[in-house]
N, CA, C and O of each residue as an XYZ file, in Angstrom:
732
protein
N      -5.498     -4.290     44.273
C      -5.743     -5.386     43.344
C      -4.398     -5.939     42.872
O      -3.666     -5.107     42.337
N      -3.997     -7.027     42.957
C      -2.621     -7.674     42.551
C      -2.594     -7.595     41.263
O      -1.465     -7.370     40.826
N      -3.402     -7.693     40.498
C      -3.221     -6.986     38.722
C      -2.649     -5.949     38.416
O      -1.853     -5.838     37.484
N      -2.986     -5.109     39.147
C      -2.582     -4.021     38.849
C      -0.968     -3.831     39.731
O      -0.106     -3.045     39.340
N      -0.840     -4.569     40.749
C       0.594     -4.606     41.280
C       1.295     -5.269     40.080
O       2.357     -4.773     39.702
N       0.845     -6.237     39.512
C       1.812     -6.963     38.492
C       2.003     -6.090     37.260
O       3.106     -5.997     36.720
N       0.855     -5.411     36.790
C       1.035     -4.318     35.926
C       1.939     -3.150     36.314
O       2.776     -2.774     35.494
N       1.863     -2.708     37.187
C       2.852     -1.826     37.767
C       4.800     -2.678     37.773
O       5.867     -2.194     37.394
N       4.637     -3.361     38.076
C       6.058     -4.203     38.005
C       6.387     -4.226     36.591
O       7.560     -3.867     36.489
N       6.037     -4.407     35.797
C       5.482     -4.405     34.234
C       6.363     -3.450     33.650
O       7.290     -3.720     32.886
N       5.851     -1.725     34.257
C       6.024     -0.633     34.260
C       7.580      0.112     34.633
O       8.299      0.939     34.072
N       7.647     -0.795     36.080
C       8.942     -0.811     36.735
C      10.186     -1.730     36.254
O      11.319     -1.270     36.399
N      10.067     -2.604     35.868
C      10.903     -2.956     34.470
C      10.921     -2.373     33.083
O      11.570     -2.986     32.236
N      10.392     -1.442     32.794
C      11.288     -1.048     31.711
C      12.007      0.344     32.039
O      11.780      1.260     31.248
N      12.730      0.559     32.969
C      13.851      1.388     33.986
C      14.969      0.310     33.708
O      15.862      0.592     32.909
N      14.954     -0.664     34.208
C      16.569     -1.645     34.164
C      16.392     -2.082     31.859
O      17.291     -2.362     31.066
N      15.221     -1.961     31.677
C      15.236     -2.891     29.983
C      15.946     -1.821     29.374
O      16.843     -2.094     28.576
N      15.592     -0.326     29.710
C      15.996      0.728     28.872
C      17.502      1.122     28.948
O      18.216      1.389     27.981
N      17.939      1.112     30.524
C      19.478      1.107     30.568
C      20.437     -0.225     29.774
O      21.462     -0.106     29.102
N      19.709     -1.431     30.123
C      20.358     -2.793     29.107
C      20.878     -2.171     27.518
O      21.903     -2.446     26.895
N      19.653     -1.162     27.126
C      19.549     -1.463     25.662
C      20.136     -0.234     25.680
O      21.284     -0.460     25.297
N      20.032      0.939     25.897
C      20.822      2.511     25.808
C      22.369      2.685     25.788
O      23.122      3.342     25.069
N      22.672      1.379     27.442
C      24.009      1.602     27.117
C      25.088      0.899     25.969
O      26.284      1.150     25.815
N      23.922     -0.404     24.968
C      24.933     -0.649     23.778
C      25.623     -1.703     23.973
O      25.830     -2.468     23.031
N      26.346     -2.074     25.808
C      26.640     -3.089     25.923
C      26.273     -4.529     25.060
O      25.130     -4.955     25.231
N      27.189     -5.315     24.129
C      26.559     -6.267     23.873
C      26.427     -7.700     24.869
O      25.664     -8.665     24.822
N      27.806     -7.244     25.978
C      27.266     -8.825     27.206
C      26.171     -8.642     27.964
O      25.738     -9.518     28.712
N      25.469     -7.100     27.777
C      24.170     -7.371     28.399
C      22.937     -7.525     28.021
O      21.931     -7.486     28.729
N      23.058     -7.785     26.375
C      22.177     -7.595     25.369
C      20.688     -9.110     25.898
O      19.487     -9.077     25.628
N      21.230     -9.872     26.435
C      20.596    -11.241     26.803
C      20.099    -10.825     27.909
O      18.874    -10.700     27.895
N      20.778    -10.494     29.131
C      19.909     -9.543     29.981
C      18.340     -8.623     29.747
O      17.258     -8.513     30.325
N      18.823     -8.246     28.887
C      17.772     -7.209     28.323
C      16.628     -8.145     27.224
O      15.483     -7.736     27.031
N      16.923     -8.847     26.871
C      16.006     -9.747     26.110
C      15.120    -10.498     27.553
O      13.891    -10.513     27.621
N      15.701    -10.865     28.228
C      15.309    -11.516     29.879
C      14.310    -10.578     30.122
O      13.146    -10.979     30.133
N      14.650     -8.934     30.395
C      13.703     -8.736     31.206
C      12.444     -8.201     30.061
O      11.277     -7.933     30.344
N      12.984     -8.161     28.952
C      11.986     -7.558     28.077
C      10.349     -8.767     28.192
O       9.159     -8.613     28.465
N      11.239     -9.891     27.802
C      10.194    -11.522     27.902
C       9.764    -11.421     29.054
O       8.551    -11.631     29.041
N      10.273    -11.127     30.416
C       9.199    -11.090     31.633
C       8.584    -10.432     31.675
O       7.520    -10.850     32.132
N       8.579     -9.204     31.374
C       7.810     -7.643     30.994
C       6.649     -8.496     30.219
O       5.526     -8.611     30.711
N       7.015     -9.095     28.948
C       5.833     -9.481     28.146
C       5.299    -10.255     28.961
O       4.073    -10.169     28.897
N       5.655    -10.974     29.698
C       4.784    -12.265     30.895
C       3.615    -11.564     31.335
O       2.464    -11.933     31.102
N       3.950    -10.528     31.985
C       3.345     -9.723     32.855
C       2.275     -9.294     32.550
O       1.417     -9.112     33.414
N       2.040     -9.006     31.153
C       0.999     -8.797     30.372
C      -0.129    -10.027     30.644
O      -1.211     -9.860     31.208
N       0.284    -11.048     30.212
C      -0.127    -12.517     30.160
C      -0.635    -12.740     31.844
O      -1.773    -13.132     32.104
N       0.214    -12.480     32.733
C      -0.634    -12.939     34.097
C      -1.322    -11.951     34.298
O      -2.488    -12.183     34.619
N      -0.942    -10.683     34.206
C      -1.863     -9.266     35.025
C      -3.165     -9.796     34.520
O      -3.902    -10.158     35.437
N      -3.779     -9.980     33.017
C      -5.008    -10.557     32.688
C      -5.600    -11.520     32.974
O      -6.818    -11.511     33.154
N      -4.938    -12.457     33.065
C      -5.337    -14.027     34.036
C      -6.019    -13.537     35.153
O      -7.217    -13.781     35.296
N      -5.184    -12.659     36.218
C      -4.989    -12.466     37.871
C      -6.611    -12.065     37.603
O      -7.548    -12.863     37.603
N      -6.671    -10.825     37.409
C      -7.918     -9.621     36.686
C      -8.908    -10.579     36.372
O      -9.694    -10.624     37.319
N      -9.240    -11.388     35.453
C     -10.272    -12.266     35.029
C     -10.631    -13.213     36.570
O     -11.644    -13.317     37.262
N      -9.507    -13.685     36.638
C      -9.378    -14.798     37.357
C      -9.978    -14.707     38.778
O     -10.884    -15.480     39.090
N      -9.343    -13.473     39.950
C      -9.852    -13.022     40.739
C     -11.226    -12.089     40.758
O     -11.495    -11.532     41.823
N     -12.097    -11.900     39.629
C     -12.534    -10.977     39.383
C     -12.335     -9.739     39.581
O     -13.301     -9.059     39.928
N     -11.035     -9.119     39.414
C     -10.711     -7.406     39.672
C     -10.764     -6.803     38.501
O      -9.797     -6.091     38.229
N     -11.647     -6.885     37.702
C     -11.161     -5.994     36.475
C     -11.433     -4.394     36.732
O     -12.161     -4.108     37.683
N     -11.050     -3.661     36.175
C     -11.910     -2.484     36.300
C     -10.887     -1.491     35.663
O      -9.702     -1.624     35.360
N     -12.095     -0.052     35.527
C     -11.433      0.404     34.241
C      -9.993      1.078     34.304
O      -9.125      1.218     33.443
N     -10.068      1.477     35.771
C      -8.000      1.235     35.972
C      -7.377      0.717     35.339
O      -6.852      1.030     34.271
N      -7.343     -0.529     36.177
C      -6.701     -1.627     35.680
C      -6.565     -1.757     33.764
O      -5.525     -1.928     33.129
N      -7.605     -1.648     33.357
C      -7.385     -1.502     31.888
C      -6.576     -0.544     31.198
O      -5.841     -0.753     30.233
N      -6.764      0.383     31.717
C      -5.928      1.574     31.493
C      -4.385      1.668     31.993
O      -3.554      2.287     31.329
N      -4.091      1.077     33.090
C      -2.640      0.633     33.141
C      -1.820     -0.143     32.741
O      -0.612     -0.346     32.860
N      -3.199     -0.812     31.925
C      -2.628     -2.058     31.493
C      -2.290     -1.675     30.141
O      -1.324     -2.277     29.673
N      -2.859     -0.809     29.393
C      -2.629     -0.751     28.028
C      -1.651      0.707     28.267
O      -0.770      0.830     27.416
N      -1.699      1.542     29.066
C      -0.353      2.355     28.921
C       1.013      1.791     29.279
O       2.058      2.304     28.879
N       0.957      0.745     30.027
C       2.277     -0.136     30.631
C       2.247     -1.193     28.790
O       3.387     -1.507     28.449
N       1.406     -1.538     28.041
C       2.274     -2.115     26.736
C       2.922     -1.139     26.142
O       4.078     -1.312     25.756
N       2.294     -0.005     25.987
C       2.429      1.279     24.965
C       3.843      1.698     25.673
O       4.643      2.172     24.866
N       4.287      1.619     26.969
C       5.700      2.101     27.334
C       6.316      0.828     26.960
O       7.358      0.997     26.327
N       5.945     -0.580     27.186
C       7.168     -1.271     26.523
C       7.346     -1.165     25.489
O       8.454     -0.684     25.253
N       6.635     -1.439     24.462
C       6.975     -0.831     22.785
C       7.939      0.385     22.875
O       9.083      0.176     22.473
N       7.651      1.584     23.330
C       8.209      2.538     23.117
C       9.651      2.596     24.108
O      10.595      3.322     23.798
N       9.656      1.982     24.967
C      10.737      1.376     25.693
C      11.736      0.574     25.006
O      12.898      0.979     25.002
N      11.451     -0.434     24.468
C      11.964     -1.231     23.752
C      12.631     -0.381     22.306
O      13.842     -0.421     22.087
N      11.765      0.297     21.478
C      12.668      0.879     20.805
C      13.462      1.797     20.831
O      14.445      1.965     20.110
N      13.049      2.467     21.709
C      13.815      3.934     22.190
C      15.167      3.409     22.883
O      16.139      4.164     22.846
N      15.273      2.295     23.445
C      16.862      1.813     23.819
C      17.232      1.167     22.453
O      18.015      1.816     21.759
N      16.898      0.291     22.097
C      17.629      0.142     20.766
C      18.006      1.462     19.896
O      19.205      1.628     19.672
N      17.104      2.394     19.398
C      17.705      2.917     18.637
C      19.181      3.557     19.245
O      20.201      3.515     18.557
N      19.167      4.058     20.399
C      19.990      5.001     21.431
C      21.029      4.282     21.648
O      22.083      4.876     21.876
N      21.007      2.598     21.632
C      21.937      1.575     21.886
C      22.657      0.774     20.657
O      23.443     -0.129     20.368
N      22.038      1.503     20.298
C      22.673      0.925     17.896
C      22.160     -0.215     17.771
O      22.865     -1.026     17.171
N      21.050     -0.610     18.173
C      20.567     -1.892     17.824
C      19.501     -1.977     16.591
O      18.898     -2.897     16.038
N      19.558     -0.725     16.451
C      18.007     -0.504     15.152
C      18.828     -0.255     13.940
O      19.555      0.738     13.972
N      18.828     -1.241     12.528
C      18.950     -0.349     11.319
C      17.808      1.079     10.879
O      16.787      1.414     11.478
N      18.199      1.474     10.098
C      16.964      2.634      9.456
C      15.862      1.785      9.154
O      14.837      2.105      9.756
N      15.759      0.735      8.354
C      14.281     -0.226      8.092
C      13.692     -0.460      9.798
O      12.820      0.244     10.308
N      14.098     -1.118     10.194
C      13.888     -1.303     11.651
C      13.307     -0.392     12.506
O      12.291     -0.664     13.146
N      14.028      0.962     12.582
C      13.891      1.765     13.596
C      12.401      2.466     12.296
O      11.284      2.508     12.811
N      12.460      2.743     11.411
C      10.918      2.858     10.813
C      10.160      2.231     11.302
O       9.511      2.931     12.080
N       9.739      0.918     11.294
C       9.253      0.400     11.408
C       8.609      0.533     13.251
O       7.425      0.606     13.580
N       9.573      0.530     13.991
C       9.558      1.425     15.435
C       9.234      1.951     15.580
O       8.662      2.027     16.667
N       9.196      2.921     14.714
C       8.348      4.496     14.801
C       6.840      3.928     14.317
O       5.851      4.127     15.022
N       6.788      3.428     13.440
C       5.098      3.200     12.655
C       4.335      2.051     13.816
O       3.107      2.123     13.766
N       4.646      1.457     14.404
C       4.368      1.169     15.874
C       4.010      1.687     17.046
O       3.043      1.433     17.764
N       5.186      2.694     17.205
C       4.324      3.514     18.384
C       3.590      4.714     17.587
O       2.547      5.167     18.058
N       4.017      5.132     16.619
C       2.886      6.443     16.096
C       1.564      5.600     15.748
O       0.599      6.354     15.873
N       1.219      4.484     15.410
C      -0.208      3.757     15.169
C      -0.549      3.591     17.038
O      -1.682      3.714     17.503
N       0.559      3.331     17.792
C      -0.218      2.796     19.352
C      -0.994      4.263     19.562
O      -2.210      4.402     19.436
N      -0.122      5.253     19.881
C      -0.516      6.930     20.213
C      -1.620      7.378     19.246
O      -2.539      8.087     19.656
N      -1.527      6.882     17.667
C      -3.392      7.590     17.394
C      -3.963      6.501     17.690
O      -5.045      6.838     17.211
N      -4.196      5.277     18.147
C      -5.643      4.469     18.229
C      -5.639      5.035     20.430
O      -6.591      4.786     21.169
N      -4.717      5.544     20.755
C      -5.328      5.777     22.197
C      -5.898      6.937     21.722
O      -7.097      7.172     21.874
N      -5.029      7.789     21.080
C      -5.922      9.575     21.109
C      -7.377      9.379     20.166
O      -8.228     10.241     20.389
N      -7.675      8.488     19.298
C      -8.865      8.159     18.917
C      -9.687      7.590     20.077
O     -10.683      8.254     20.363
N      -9.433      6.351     20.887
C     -10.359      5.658     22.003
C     -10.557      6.955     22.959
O     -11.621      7.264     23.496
N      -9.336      7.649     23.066
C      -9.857      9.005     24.055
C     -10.902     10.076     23.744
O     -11.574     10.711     24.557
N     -10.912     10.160     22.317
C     -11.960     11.337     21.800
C     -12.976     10.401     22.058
O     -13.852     10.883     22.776
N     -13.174      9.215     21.722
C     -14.268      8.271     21.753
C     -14.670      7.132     22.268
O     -14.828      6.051     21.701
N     -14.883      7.520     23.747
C     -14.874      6.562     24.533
C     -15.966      5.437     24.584
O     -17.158      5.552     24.866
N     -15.251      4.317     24.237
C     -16.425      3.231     24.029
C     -17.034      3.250     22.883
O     -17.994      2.519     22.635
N     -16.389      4.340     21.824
C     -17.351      3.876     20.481
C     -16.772      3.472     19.845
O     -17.435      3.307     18.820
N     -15.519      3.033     19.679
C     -14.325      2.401     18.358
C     -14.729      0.955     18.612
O     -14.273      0.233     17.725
N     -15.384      0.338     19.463
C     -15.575     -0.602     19.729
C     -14.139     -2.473     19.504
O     -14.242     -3.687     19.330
N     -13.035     -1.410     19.684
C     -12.093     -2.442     19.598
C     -12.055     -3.776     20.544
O     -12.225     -3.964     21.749
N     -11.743     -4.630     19.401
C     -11.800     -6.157     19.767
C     -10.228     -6.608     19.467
O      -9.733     -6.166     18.431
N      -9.477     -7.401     20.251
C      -8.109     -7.901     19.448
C      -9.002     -8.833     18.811
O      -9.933     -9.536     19.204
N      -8.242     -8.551     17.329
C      -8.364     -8.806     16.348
C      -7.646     -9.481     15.954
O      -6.531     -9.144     16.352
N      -7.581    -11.074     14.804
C      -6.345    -12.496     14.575
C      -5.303    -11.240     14.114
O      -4.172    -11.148     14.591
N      -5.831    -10.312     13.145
C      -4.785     -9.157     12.839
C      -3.861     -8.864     13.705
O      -2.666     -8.924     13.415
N      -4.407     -8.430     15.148
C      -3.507     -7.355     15.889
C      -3.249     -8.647     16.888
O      -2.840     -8.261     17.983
N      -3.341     -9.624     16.822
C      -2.580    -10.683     17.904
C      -1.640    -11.235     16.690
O      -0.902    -12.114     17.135
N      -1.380    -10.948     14.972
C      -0.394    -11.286     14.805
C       0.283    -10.001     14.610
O       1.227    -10.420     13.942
N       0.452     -8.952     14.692
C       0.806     -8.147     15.037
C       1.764     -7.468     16.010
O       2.577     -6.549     15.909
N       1.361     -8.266     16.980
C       2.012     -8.687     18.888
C       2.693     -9.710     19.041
O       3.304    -10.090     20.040
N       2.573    -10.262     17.835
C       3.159    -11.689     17.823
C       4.805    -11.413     17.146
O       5.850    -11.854     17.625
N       4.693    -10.750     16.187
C       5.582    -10.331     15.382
C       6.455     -9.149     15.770
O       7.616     -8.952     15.411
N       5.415     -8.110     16.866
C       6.544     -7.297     17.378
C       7.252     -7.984     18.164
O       8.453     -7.959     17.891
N       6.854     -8.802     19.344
C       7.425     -9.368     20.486
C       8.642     -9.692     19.740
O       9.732     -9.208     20.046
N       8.499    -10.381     18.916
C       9.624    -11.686     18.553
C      10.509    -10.635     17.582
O      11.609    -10.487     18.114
N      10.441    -10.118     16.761
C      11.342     -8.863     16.348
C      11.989     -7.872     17.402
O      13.043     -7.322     17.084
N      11.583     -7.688     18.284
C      12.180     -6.460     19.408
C      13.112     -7.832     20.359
O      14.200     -7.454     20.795
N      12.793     -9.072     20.617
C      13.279     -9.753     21.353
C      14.552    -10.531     20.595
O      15.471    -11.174     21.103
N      14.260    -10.230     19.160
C      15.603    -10.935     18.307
C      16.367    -10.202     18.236
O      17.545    -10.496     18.442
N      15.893     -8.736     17.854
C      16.527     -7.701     17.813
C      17.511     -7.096     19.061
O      18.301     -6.162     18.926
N      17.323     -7.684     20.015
C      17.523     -7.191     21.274
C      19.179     -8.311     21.949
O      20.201     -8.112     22.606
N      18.541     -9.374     21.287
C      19.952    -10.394     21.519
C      21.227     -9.514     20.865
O      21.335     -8.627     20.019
N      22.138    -10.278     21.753
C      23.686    -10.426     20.650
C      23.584    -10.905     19.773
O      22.761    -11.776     19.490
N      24.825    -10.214     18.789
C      25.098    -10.786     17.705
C      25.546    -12.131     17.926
O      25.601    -12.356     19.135
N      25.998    -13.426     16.996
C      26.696    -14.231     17.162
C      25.762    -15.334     17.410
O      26.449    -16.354     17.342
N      24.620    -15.632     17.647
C      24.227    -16.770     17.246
C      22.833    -17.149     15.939
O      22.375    -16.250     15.234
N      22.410    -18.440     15.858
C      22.032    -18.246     14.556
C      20.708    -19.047     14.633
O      20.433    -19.803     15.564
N      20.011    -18.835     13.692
C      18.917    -19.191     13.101
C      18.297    -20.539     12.572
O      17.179    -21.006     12.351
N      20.070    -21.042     12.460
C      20.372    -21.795     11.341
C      20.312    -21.935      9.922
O      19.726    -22.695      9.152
N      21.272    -20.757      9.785
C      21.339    -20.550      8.761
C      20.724    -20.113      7.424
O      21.495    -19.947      6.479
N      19.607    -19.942      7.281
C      18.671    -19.503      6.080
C      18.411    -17.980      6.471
O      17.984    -17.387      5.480
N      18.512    -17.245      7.451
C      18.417    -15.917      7.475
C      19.325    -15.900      8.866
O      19.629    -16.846      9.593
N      19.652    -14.487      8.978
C      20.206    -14.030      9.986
C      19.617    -13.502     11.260
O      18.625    -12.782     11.143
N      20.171    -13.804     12.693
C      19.100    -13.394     13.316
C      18.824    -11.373     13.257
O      17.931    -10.721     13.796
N      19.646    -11.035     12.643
C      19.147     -9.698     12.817
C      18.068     -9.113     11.706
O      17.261     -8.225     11.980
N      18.180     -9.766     10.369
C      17.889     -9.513      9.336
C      16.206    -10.449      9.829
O      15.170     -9.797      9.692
N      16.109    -11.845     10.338
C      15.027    -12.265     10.781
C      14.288    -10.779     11.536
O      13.483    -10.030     10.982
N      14.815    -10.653     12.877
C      14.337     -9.588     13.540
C      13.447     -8.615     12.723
O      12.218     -8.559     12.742
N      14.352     -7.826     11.968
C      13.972     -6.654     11.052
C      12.069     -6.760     10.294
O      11.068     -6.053     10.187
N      12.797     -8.820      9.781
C      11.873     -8.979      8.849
C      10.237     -8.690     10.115
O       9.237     -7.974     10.064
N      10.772     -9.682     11.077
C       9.335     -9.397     12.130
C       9.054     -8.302     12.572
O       7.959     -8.282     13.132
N       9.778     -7.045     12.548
C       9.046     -5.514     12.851
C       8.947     -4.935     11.798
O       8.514     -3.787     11.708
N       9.314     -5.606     10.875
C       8.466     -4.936      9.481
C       6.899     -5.131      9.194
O       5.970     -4.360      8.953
N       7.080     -6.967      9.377
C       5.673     -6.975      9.210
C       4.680     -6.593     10.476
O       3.501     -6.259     10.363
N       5.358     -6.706     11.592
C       4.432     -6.367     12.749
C       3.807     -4.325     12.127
O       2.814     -3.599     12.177
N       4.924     -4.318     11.733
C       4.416     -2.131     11.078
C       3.392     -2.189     10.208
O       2.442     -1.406     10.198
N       3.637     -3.523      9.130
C       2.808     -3.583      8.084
C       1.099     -3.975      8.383
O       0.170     -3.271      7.986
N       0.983     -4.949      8.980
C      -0.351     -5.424     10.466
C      -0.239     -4.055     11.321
O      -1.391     -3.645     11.184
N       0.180     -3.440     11.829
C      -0.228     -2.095     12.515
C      -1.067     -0.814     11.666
O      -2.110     -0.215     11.926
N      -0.039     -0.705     10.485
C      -0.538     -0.145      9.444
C      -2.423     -0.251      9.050
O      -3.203      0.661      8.775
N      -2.644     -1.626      9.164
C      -4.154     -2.274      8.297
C      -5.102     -2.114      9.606
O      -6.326     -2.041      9.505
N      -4.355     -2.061     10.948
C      -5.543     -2.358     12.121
C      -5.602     -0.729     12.432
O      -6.590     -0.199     12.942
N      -4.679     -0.179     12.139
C      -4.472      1.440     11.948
C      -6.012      1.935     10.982
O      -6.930      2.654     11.376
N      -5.878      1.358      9.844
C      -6.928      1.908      8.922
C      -8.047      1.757      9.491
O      -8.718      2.779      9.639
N      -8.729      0.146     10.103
C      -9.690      0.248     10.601
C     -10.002      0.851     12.041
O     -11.178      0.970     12.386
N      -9.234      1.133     12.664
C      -9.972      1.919     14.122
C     -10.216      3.595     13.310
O     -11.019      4.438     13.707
N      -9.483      3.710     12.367
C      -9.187      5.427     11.859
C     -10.951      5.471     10.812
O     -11.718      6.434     10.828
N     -11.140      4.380     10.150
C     -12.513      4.167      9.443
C     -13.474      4.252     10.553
O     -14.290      5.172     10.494
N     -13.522      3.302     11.739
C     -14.441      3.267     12.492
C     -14.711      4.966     13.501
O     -15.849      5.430     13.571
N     -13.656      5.599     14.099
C     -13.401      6.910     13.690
C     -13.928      7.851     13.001
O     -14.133      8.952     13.512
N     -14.227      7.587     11.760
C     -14.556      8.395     10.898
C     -16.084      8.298     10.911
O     -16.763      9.240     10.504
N     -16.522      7.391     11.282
C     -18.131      6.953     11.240
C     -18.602      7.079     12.330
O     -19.825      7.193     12.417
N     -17.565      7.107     13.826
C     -18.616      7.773     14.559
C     -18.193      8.752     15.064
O     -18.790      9.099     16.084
N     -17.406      9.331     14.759
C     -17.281     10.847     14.936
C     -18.664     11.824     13.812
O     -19.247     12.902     13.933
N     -18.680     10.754     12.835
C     -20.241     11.651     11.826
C     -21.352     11.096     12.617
O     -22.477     11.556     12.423
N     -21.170     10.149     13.498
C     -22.699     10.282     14.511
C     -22.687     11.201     15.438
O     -23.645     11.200     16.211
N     -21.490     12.350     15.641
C     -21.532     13.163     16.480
C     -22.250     14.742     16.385
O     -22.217     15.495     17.358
């Protein structure tokens, strides 16, 4: 199924995103923003291809959502390793992938009953990590224009993307709780 080839490529880029960001280099910091944004593409067509060709299947779903869960955790794990994370930041990193890892180990105890939908919540959520890990990920030295900084911007968008993880956190952990008591 070519979905799942594009998902796999997905996968296979974050090998070159993680060396960009680990080794600290800042002339390759734009590099690494490059392949991070095609990585996110990939997301965007693998689902098209899948719908589109009719290949969905529950593979494919499943590679598809462990290939986001490694870019997140890809993405911060070279920043922090590459000095690109303050302490607010790299929190915020952590409360990201520790919310991705319990809503899978919840969908795993309970397959098909959390009944998750993306939610306007968790698409701004995705919206706000992308663009925080991808600001975060540039060189220093250019600007915003002026009313915030781009790093301090960054920060602000994986804060709130933690803070939206946090609330979509509560509800899969509520829904959780209610049908694990139908068990």
């Amino acid at each position: 199924m070519i979905a799942n080839i594009v998902t796999t490529l997905r996968i296979l880029l974050l090998i070159p995103l993680y060396w960009l960001l680990a080794g600290g280099k800042i002339e390759l910091r734009w590099w690494a923003v490059g392949v991070f944004l095609t990585a996110g593409l990939t997301d965007i067509v693998d689902g098209w291809l899948a719908r589109r060709l009719n290949q969905t299947s529950a593979f494919g779903a499943m590679l598809d959502l462990i290939a986001d869960r490694l870019l997140t955790l890809t993405a911060v794990a070279g920043l922090l390793v590459g000095g690109g994370l303050g302490p607010l930041a790299a929190v915020a990193g952590v409360i990201l992938i520790a919310r991705d890892a319990i809503v899978s180990a919840l969908n795993e105890a309970l397959p098909g009953r959390l009944a998750i939908k993306v939610s306007t919540l968790e698409r701004v959520k995705v919206t706000f990590q992308i663009v925080g890990l991808a600001v975060l990920m540039a060189p220093p030295g250019w600007s915003l224009g002026g009313l915030i900084g781009p790093y301090e911007f960054g920060q602000l968008c994986l804060v709130l993307a933690a803070g939206a993880a946090v609330f979509t956190l509560a509800d899969y952990v509520s829904r959780a709780i209610r049908a694990f008591g139908r068990t």
